[in-house]
C-alpha positions in Angstrom: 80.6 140.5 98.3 81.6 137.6 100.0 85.4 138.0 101.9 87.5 134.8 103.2 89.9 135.8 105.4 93.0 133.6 105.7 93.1 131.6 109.2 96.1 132.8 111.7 98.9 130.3 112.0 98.8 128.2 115.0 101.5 128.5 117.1 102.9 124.9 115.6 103.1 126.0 112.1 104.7 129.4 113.1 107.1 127.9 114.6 107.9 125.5 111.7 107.6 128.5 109.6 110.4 129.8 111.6 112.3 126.6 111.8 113.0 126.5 108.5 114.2 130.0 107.7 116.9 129.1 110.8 117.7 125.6 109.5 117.7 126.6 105.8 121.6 127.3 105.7 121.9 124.0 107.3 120.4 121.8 104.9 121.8 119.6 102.0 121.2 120.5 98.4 120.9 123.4 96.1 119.0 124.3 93.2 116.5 121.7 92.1 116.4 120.3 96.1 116.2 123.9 97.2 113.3 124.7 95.2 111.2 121.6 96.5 111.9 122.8 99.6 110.7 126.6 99.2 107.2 125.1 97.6 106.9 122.9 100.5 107.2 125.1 103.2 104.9 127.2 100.9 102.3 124.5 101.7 103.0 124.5 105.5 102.4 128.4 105.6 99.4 127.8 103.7 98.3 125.5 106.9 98.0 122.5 108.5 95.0 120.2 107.5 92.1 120.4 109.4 89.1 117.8 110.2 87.3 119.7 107.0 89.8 117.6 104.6 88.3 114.0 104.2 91.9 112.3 104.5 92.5 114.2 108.1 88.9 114.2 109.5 89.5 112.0 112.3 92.9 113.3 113.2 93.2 117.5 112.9 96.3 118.5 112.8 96.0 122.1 113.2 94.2 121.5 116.5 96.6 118.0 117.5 99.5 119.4 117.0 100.1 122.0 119.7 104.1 122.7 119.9 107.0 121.5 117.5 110.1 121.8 119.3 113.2 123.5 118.5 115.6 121.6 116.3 118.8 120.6 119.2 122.1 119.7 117.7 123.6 118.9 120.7 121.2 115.9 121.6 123.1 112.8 121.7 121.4 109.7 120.7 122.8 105.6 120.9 121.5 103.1 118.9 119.9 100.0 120.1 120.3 96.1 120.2 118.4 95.0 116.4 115.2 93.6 117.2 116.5 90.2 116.1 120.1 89.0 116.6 122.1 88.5 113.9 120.6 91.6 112.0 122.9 94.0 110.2 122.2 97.3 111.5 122.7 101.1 110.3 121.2 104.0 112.0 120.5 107.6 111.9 120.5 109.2 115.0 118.9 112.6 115.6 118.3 112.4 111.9 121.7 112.3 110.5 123.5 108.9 109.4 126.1 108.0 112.2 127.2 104.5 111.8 129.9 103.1 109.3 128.3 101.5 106.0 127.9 97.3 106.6 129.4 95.8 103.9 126.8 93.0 102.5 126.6 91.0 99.7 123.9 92.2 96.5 123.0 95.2 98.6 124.6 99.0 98.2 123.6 101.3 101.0 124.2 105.2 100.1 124.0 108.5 102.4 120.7 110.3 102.0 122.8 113.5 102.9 125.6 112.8 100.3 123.1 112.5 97.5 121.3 115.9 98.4 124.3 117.7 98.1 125.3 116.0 95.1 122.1 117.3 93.5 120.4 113.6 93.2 117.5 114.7 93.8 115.1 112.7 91.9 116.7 109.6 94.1 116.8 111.4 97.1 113.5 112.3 97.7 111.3 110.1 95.3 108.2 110.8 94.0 105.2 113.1 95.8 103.2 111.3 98.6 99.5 111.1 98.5 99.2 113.2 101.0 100.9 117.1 100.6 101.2 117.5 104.9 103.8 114.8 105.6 105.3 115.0 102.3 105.7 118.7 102.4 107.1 118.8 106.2 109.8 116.6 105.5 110.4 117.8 102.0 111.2 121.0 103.9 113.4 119.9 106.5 114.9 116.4 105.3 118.4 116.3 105.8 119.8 112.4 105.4 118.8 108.9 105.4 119.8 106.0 103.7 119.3 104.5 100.2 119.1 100.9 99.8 119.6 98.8 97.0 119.3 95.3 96.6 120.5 93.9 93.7 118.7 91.6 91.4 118.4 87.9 92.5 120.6 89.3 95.6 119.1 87.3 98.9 120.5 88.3 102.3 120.5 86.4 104.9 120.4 88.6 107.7 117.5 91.1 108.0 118.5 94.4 107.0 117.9 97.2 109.8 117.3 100.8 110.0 117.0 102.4 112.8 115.8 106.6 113.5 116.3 107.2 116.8 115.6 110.9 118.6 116.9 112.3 121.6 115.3 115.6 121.2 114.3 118.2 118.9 112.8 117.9 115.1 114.4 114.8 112.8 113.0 114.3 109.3 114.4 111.0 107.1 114.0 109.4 104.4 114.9 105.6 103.5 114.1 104.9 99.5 114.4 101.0 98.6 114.6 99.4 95.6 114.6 95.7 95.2 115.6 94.0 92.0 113.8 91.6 89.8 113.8 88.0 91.6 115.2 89.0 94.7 114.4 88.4 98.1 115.0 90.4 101.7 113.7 91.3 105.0 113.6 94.8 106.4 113.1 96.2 109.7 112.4 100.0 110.0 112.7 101.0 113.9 111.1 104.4 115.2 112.3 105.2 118.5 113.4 107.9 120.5 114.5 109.1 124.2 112.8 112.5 124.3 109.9 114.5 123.3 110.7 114.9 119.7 108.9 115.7 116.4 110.1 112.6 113.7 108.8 112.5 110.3 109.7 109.4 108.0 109.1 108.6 104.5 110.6 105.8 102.6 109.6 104.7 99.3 109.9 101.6 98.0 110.3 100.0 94.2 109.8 96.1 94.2 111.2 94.7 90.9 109.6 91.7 89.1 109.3 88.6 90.8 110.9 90.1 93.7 109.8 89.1 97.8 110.1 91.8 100.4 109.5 91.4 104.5 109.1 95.1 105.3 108.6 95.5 109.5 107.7 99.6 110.7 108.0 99.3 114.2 107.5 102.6 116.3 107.6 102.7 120.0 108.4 106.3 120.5 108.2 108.1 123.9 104.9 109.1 125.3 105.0 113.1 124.8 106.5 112.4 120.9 105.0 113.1 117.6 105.4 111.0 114.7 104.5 111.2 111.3 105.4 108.1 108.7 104.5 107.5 105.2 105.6 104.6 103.3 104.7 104.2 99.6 105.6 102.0 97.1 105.1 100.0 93.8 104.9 96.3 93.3 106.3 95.0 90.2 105.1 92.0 88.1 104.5 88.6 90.3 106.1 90.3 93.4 105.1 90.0 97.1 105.2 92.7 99.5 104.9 92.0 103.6 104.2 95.1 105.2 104.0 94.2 109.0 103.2 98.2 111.1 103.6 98.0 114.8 102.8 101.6 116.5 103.3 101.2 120.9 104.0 104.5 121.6 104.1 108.1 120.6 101.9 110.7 121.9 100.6 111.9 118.1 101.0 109.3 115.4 100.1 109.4 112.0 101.3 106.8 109.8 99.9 106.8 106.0 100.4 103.6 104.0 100.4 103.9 100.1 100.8 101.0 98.2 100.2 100.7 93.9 99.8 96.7 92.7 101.6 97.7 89.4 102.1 94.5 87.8 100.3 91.5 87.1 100.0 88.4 89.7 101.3 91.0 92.7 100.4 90.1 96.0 100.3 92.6 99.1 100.0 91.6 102.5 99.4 94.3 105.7 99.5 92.7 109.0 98.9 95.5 111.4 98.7 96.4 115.2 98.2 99.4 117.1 98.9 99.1 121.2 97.0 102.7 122.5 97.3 103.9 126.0 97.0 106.7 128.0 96.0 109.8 126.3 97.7 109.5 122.7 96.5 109.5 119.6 97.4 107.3 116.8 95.9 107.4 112.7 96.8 104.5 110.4 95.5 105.4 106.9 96.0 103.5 103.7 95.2 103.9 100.1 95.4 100.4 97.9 95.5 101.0 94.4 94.9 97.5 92.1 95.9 99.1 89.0 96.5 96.1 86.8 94.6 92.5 86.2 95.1 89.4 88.8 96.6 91.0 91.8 95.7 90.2 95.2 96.0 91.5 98.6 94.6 91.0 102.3 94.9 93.5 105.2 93.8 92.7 108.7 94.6 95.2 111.6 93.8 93.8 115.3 94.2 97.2 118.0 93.9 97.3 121.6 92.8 100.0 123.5 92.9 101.5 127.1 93.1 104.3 129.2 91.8 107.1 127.1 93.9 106.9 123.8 92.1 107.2 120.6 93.1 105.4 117.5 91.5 105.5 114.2 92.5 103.1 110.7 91.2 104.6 107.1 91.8 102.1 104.7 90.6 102.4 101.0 90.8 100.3 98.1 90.9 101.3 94.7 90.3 99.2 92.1 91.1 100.0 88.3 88.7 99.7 85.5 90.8 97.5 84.0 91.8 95.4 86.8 89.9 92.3 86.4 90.4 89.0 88.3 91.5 91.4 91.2 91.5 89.7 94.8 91.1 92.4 97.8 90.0 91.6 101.6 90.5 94.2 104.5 89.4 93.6 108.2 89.8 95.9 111.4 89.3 94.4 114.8 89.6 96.5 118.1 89.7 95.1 121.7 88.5 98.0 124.0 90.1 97.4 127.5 88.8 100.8 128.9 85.3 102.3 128.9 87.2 105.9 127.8 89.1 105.0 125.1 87.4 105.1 121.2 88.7 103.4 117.9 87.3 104.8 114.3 87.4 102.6 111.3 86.4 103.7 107.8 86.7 100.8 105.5 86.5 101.9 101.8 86.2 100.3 98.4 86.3 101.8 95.0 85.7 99.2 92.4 85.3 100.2 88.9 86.4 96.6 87.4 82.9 93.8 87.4 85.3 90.5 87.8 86.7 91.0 91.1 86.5 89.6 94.7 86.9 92.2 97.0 85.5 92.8 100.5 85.8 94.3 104.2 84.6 94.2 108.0 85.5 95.7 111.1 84.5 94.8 114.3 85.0 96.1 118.2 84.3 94.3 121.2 85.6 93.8 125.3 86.8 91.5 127.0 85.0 88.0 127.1 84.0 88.2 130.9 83.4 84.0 130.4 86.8 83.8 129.4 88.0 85.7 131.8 86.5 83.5 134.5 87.8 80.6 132.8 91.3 81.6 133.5 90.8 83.2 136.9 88.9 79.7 137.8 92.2 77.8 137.0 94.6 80.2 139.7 95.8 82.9 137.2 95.6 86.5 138.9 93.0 88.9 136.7 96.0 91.0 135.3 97.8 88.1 134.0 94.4 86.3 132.6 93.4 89.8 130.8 97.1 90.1 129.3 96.8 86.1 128.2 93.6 86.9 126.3 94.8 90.4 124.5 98.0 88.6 123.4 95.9 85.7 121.7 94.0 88.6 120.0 97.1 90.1 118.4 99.2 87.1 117.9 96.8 85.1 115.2 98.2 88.6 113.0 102.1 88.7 114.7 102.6 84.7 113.9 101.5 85.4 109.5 105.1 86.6 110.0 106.2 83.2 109.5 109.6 83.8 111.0 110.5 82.6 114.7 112.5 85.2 115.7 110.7 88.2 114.5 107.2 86.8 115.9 109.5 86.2 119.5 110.9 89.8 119.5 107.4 91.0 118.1 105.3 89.3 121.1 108.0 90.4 123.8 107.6 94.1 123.1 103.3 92.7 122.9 104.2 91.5 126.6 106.3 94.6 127.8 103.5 96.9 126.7 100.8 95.3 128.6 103.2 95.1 131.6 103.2 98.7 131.7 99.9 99.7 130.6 97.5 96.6 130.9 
């Protein structure tokens, strides 16, 4: 007779075990919200994923994630300057909504926290991720965020941003969206932090018909932080979805992407870069489902590597039996700037549709030494020539952005993260 016996827990999920039965009191919501909570730390104690489940082979968790820290109520956190001027800002520091509600026209901005303990549930925390490890950790432990509405044909003028910002200790948000038919916004999600924190993030996001959404993720947390992001959402009929994902920090980042083309003549855009250094480790995964006929979408994620960080992007497209005339392209290009540093890619496509034009590449390279001589030749010192020639390499996918001041904040934090790690 063949016996299994169950793994011990890590130290890291004991102590979220443990976490949770000391936070429990402390958490919004009863009943229904309670209960989602008990089955997902039900999942936690079952264990982390490990390099044996397809979705986490290149990042395991149970072996990445070595400490969770204790939850600090006492850490103080201050927001930030927006990343453009003229943005209207709301924030949650150390996980808990702290600033007073902006007032702008078509949109309605509601307390995470207020709708947990009203028993909203359903609103609250949206439907299931893909994936049960991120959705189950902040299931367990989320506390407040914010829920945005724009109204139909609403248009805002000023980008719209959120920012989660962590002293120290455990925070775990949520942000749901939902844009109405024939509206049009821009969003700026900021992940940042002062201290050695663990974050986890999920927003979810409905995109009504005809409806054009500028979604920015912008992470730069601390070098000793962990940070775990999901964003999913739907797109309606004839909507367009931006999703532009920066990641420049965080010791252990994992950052899932989950996007459904719903309706017919949707278009999603991914423009994506990842800035690794030193020894951190950073997983963008996404899963494109093209449920419906004509939909289109392109993803193209440029990364640059040095030191001895280790990235990795899992993209996979799925593509409906039913979902003729579909239009799909995915590319992954990685600029290696150290001889220890390593970049996995696992392109994917699923098609079960025969009118379609779907494809992918990925490619990784150095340095051009020519290139580099070029702009030595002409008086620049090597440091500035190598920076010149990585921020060509990620601007071609900053400046699709389209929008001056977004593409000038976007390349300045480019230019501060090469300062310091280049």
């Amino acid at each position: 007779m063949n016996m299994h016996a169950t793994p011990q827990r890590t130290l890291a999920e004991n102590a979220l075990v443990d976490a949770y039965g000391e936070q429990l009191s402390l958490l919004p919501g009863d009943g229904d919200v309670a209960s989602r909570r008990d089955s997902a730390i039900e999942q936690i104690k079952a264990g982390l994923p490990t390099k044996r489940i397809e979705a986490w082979h290149y990042t395991d968790l149970r072996r990445l994630l070595t400490s969770v820290p204790h939850y600090d109520g006492s850490a103080k956190a201050e927001t930030i300057a927006p990343l453009v001027a003229g943005a209207t800002s709301i924030a949650l520091l150390n996980g808990v909504s702290s600033t007073k509600l902006p007032d702008v026209d078509g949109v309605a901005i509601q307390r995470l926290g207020d709708m947990l303990s009203d028993g909203r549930f359903s609103q609250a925390l949206g439907a299931k991720g893909r994936d049960d490890a991120i959705g189950a950790l902040n299931t367990a432990f989320v506390a407040d965020g914010y829920f945005i509405d724009i109204a139909e044909g609403a248009a805002p003028e000023a980008p719209i941003e959120v920012q989660n910002i962590q002293a120290a200790g455990q925070s775990h948000v949520r942000l749901p969206v939902r844009v109405g038919a024939g509206a049009k916004a821009t969003l700026i999600e900021r992940q940042t932090g002062t201290g050695d924190a663990l974050v986890s993030s999920i927003s979810h996001l409905t995109l009504g018909e005809g409806a054009e959404l500028t979604w920015l993720i912008v992470q730069d947390q601390p070098g000793g932080a962990t940070h775990f992001g999901q964003f999913n959402a739907e797109l309606g009929k004839d909507s367009k979805l931006t999703l532009f994902v920066m990641n420049a920090g965080g010791k252990l980042v994992r950052q899932e992407i989950n996007v459904t083309a719903a309706g017919e003549g949707s278009v999603f855009t991914l423009r994506g870069v990842n800035l690794l250094a030193g020894d951190t480790h950073t997983d963008v995964t996404m899963v494109l489902d093209h449920a419906v006929p004509e939909t289109t979408s392109t993803e193209i994620i440029r990364n640059v590597v040095t030191g001895r960080a280790r990235g990795v992007f899992q993209g996979r497209i799925n593509v409906a039996k039913y979902a003729q005339k579909t239009d799909a392209k995915m590319a992954c290009n990685t600029l290696l700037l150290s001889d220890e540093g390593e970049f996995s890619t696992k392109p994917e496509l699923e098609i079960f549709a025969d009118d379609v034009q779907c494809g992918h590449g990925a490619t990784v390279t150095e340095i051009d030494n020519n290139h580099l001589f070029y702009l030595m030749a002409r008086g620049i010192d090597e440091k500035s020539a190598r920076g010149l020639l990585v921020k060509a390499f990620v601007a071609e996918v900053i400046e699709d952005l389209e929008n001056e001041a977004l593409v000038e904040a976007l390349e300045a934090m480019l230019d501060g993260w090469f300062a310091a790690h280049g």
